[in-house]
LUMLUMBA-816218 format. One record per residue (C-alpha): residue in one letter; x, y negated, z negated. Coordinates in pm, whole numbers, plus 50000, padded with zeros to 5 digits. Each point is the difference from the previous one (the first is absolute). Example, Ala and Ser with C-alpha at 12.3 -4.5 7.8 and 13.67 -1.06 7.14 Angstrom:
# residues 2
a512305045049220;s501374965650066;
END
This chain:
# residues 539
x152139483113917;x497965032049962;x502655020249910;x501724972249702;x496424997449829;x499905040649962;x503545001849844;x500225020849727;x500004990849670;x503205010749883;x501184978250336;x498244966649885;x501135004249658;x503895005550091;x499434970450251;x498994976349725;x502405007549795;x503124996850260;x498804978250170;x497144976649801;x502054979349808;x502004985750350;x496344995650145;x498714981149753;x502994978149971;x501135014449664;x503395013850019;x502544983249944;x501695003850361;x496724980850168;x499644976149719;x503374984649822;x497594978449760;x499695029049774;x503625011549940;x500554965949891;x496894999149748;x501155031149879;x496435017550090;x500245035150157;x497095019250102;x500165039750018;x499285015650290;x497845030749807;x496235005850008;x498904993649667;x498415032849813;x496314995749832;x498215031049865;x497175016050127;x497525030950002;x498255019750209;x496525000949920;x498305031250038;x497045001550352;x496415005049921;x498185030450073;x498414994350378;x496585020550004;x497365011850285;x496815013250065;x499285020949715;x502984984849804;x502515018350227;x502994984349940;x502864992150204;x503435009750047;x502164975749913;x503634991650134;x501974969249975;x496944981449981;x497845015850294;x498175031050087;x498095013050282;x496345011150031;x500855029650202;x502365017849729;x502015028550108;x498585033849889;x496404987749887;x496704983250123;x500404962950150;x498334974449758;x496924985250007;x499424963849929;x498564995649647;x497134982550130;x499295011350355;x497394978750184;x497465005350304;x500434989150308;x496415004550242;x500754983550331;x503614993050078;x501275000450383;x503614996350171;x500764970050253;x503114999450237;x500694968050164;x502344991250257;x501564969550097;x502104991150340;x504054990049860;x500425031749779;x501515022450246;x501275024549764;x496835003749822;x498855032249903;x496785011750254;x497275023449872;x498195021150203;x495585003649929;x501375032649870;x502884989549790;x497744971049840;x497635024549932;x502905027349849;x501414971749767;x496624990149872;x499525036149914;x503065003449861;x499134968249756;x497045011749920;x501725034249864;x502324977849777;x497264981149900;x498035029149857;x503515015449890;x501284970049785;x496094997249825;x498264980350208;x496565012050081;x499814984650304;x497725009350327;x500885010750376;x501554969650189;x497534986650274;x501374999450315;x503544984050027;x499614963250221;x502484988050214;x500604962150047;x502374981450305;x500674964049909;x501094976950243;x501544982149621;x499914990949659;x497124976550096;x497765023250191;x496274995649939;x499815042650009;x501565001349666;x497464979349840;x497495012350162;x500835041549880;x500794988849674;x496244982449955;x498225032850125;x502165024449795;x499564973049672;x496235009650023;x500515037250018;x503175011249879;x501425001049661;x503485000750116;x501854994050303;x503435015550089;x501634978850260;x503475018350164;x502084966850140;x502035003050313;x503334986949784;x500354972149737;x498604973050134;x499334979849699;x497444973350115;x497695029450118;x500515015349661;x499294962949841;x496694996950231;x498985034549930;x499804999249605;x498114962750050;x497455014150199;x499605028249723;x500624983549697;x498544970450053;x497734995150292;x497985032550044;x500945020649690;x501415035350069;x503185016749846;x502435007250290;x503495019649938;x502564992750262;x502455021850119;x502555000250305;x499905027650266;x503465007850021;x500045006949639;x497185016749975;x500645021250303;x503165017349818;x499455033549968;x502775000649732;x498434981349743;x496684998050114;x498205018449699;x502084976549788;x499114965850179;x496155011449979;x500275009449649;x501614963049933;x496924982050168;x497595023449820;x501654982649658;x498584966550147;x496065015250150;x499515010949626;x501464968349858;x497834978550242;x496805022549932;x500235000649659;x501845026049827;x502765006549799;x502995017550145;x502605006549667;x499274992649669;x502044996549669;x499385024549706;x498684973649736;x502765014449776;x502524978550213;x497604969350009;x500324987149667;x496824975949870;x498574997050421;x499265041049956;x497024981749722;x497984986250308;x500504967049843;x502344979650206;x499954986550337;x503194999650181;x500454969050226;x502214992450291;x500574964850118;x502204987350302;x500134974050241;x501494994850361;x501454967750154;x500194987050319;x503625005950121;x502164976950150;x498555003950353;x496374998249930;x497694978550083;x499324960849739;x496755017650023;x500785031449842;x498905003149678;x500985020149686;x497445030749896;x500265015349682;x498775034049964;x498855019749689;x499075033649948;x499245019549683;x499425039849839;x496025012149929;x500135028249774;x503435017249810;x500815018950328;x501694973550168;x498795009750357;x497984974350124;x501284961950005;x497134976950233;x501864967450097;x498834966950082;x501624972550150;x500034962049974;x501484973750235;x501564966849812;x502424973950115;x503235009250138;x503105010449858;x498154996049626;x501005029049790;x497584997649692;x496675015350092;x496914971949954;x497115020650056;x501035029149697;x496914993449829;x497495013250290;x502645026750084;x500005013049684;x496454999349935;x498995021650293;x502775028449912;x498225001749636;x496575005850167;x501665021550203;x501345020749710;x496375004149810;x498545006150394;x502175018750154;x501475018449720;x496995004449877;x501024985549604;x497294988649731;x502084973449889;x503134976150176;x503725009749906;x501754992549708;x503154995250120;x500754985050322;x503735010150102;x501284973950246;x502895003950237;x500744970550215;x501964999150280;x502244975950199;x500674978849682;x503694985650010;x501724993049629;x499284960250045;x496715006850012;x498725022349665;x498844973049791;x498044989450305;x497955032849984;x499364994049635;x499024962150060;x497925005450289;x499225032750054;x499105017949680;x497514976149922;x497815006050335;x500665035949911;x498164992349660;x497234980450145;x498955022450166;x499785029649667;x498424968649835;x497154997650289;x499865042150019;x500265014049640;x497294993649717;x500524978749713;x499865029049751;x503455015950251;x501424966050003;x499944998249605;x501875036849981;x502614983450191;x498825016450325;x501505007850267;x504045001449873;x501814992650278;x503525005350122;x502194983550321;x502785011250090;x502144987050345;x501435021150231;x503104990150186;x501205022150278;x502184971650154;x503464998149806;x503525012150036;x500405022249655;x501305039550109;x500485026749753;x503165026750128;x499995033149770;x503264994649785;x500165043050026;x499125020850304;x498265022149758;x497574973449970;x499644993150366;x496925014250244;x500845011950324;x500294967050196;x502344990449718;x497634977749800;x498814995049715;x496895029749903;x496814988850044;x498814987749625;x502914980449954;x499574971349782;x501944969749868;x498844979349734;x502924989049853;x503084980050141;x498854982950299;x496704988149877;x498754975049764;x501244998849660;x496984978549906;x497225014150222;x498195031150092;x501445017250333;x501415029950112;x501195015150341;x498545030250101;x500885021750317;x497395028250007;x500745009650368;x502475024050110;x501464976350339;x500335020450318;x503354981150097;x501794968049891;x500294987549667;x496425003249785;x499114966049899;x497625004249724;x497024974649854;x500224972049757;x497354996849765;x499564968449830;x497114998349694;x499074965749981;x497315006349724;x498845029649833;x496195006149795;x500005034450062;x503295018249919;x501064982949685;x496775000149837;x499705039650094;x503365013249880;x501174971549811;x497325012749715;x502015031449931;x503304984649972;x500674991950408;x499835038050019;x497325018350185;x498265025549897;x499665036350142;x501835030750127;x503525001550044;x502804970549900;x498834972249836;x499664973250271;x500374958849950;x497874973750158;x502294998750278;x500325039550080;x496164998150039;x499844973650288;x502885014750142;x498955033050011;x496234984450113;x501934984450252;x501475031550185;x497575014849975;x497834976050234;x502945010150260;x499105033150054;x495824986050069;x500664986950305;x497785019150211;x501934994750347;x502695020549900;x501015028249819;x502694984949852;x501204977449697;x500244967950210;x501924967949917;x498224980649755;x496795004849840;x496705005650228;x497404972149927;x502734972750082;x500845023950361;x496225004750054;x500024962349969;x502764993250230;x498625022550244;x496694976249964;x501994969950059;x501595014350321;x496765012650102;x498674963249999;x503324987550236;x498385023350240;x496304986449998;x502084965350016;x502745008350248;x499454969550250;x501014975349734;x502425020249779;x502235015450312;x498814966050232;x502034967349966;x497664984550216;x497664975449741;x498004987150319;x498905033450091;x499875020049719;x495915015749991;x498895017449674;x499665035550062;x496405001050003;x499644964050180;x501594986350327;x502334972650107;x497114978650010;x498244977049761;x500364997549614;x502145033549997;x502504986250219;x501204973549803;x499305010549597;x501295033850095;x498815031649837;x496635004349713;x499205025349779;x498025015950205;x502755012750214;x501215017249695;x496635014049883;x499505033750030;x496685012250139;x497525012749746;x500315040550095;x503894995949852;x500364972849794;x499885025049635;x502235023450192;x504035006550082;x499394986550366;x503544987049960;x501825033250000;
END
């Protein structure tokens, strides 16, 4: 199975064509009906035309940029200094916990030394990637007899009163213990934990590579900004006057729990840099798709962005991309959510805002969940893996004569065939009325650019921000940050999302007993403890 979903692309592409047209049942061997209609369909991949948009300009500390290939770079370059995060953060008490657990026999043990020689070693990566962070206390060592152990609990209370963040080394994968874990620090007691696994940790290999990854998520969690675009590639957000907005929600799947609900999850930009996006989540009824509490949502990421970005006045463009939308369902974002979405600018902005026309805003859906491929027609225009090169883009073709969409793959795909992202504008204030003023061109250096060249470029350009990676990733990073949310709140809600059991099915932060048991989970098992709720505690 593992080996037919990493084909090749050249392999898929030569397998549709010999052999799609039997699949599907249209040749004429498998389906008589159209010889004698007279309809013959060819067996060739249609062509559509496409560029390659150029990548932004990645920059660090100090506006050290970068370098760039196929859509990635490392922060250890060869031949020069390592990078430092553009924002580095402090960290003043931080510590290391090991725990062990009885069934993982081929967990990886650490000595009192080797705890103690990892934590130093972190601490060096720490200081190396920007982080101005302090001596680890001593490392702790935890045995659990299981997930449930009262010992867990019990640590992570005293280290939520002391520590700023907690770095917990797990015997394997265990994912309930990783579920119970981010609960107890997200939720109940309030203290940023990173998670790693001691066998992969304990590589000597890699090692300085695996640290360097989880130091991308300390200064994300802390409060700093780890890459950041040159405002040259960011178009009308480089201003400092537009928001960027990601909105997604999560389902119960087929096995859950009746009592699982859906949560929707939001997160949005502070300040031009696109580094920090604080999420909030919101439980509503199951298997509902539109999000009902937008308004609220909303309305605390715009305080957030005159708080915590420190503004003097709200945005004046709020960028939206939403998630998890199928194509049935567009004119239900316009009917029911884009009005919550302006209550809530009518409840924040002042009349004299609302009268400029204040705040423009933009939605566009992302759709990650289709079956369109792009093969390079020459291998000139392939990248290594045989893909298409990061940047491509199609907006012509195999999209909407009558609409406003595009396909963008801004990723280079380690193996398999790239799928890239579907955008879908379903209304547009801010684009239009910018560019559309000088003749749908944009001004500025370089080519004249259209309307559309502007949000596509915008658009890749939010791939390379996503702070977990060093890398162009898939589709654009406030609708990832906001499916990362969404998964996040599975695990706060894992007895009733990976539980069929609707008799026993307690709310995370409940029991079995009383009113939990039988209207399932609240929003208080999804509300994040004061300490984190403005921060990326999702990452």
């Amino acid at each position: 199975m593992i080996r037919f979903a990493v084909r090749k692309p050249v392999d898929n592409a030569l397998s549709i064509v010999e052999k799609g047209r039997q699949t599907a049942g249209l040749s004429p061997d498998t389906n008589p009906l159209l010889q004698q209609y007279g309809i013959s369909v060819s067996p060739e991949l249609i062509t559509v035309n496409g560029r390659v948009l150029p990548g932004p300009k990645v920059v660090y500390k100090q506006n050290q940029p970068a370098q760039m290939m196929a859509g990635s770079w490392n922060m250890v370059p060869r031949n020069s200094a390592s990078l430092k995060f553009h924002t580095g953060t402090v960290l003043e008490k931080w510590a290391c916990l090991y725990i062990e657990m009885p069934g993982y026999p081929r967990a990886q043990t650490f000595t009192s030394d080797g705890l103690r020689d990892l934590a130093s070693k972190l601490h060096v990566v720490l200081m190396d990637t920007g982080i101005l962070a302090k001596p680890p206390l001593q490392a702790q060592r935890v045995v659990l007899r299981d997930t449930d152990d009262a010992a867990l609990e019990d640590f992570m209370r005293r280290a939520a009163s002391s520590l700023n963040l907690l770095f917990i080394i797990l015997p394997a994968t265990p994912i309930p213990l990783y579920y119970r874990i981010k609960q107890l620090g997200d939720v109940k007691y309030g203290i940023h934990t990173v998670c790693s696994v001691g066998s992969k940790i304990a590589k000597p290999g890699g090692q300085d590579q695996y640290l360097r990854n989880e130091a991308l998520k300390v200064n994300l969690k802390l409060g700093g900004d780890n890459q950041v675009i040159t405002p040259a590639n960011l178009g009308l957000i480089g201003e400092n006057k537009t928001m960027v907005v990601g909105i997604d929600v999560t389902h119960p799947s087929p096995g859950s729990s009746k009592l699982a609900p859906s949560v929707a999850g939001m997160v949005a930009s502070i300040d031009s840099k696109l580094g920090q996006w604080p999420g909030m989540l919101r439980i509503q009824k199951g298997r509902e798709e539109m999000v009902k509490d937008l308004k609220d949502m909303l309305k605390s990421r715009l305080r957030l962005w005159r708080e915590k970005g420190k503004h003097a006045t709200f945005p004046e463009n709020i960028l939206v991309y939403r998630d998890g939308v199928s194509e049935g369902q567009y004119q239900k974002v316009l009917d029911e959510e884009l009005p919550l979405l302006r209550a809530a600018c009518a409840e924040t902005y002042s009349p004299q805002d609302q009268k400029k026309g204040l705040p423009r805003m933009t939605i566009v859906v992302v759709g990650k969940r289709h079956h369109t491929r792009f093969y390079p027609t020459k291998e000139g225009d392939a990248d290594r893996s045989g893909n298409t090169k990061p940047g491509t883009v199609v907006d012509r073709g195999v999209t909407e004569a009558r609409s406003w969409d595009f396909f963008l793959q801004a990723h280079a795909a380690l193996q398999g065939t790239a799928r890239p992202g579907h955008y879908f504008v379903v209304i547009d204030e801010i684009f239009r009325q910018r560019y559309g003023a000088a003749g749908g061109k944009a001004k500025g250096p370089g080519p004249a650019k259209n309307v559309a060249d502007e949000l596509q470029d915008l658009t890749q350009s939010m791939c390379y921000v996503f702070g977990r990676a060093t890398k162009a990733v898939s589709y654009c990073t406030p609708a990832y940050y906001a499916d990362i949310l969404c998964e996040r709140a599975r695990g706060y809600l894992h007895n009733v999302f990976d539980s069929p059991d609707n008799s026993a099915a307690p709310t995370v932060a409940g029991s079995t007993s009383g009113a939990g048991a039988s209207i399932g989970p609240n929003q208080q098992d999804v509300r994040i403890h004061p300490k984190l709720e403005n921060s990326m505690f999702y990452l």
